[in-house]
N, C-alpha and C positions, 0 to 999 in steps of 0.2 A: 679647686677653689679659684674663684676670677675676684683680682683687685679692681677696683674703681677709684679714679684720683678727680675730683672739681674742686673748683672754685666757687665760693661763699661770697658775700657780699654783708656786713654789717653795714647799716645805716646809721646804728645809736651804737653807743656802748652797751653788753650783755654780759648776763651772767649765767652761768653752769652747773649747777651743783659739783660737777666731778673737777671745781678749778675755785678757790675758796677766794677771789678777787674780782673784780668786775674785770672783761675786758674791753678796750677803745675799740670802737667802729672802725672798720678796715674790711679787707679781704682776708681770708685764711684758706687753705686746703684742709678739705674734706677726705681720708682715706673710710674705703670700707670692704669688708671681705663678703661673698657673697660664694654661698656653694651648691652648685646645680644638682637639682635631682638627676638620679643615674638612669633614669628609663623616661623621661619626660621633661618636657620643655619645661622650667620652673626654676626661680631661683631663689633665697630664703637667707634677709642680712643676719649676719652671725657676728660683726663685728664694727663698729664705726668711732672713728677716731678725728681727731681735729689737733690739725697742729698752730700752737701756740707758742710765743715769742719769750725765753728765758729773761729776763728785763736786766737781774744784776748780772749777768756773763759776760754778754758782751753782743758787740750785733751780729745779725745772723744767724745766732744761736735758737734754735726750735727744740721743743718737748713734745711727744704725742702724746693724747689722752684721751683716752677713753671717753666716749660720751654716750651717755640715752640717746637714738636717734628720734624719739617724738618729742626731747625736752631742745631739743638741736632746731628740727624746722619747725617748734613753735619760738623760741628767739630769734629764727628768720622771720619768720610771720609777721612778730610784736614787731622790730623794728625798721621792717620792708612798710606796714602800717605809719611808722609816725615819719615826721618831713627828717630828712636830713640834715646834718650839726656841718657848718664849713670849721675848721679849724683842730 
């Protein structure tokens, strides 16, 4: 199995179904597990996760969760689409 780690970019605030609050526009990481066919060049996501910021813990503190990856880079899409929020 080969891990993958990037960086996301929100423009707007988004939400997830698998995270039951909107989150602020930011950067996040993206982990996702990915496991290669054994006789061919191929690879096939089996897992994709986004880590998200615990707000009453304390700072620093992150959760990973689980997400649909097509409900993932369509809330890139929507808010890579609309202009950016300063503040």
């Amino acid at each position: 199995m080969r891990m993958t780690r990037q960086a996301v970019t929100f423009g707007r605030p988004f939400f997830l179904n698998a995270v039951d609050v909107v989150q602020p526009s930011g950067t996040y990481m993206v982990d996702e597990a990915l496991i290669e066919g054994l006789s061919f060049l191929a690879c096939r996501r089996v897992r994709t996760n986004i880590d998200l910021p615990l707000p009453h813990v304390g700072p620093g503190s992150i959760q990973a969760v689980r997400v649909d990856p097509h409900e993932l880079e369509g809330a890139l899409a929507m808010t890579a689409a609309l202009p950016q929020v300063d503040g």
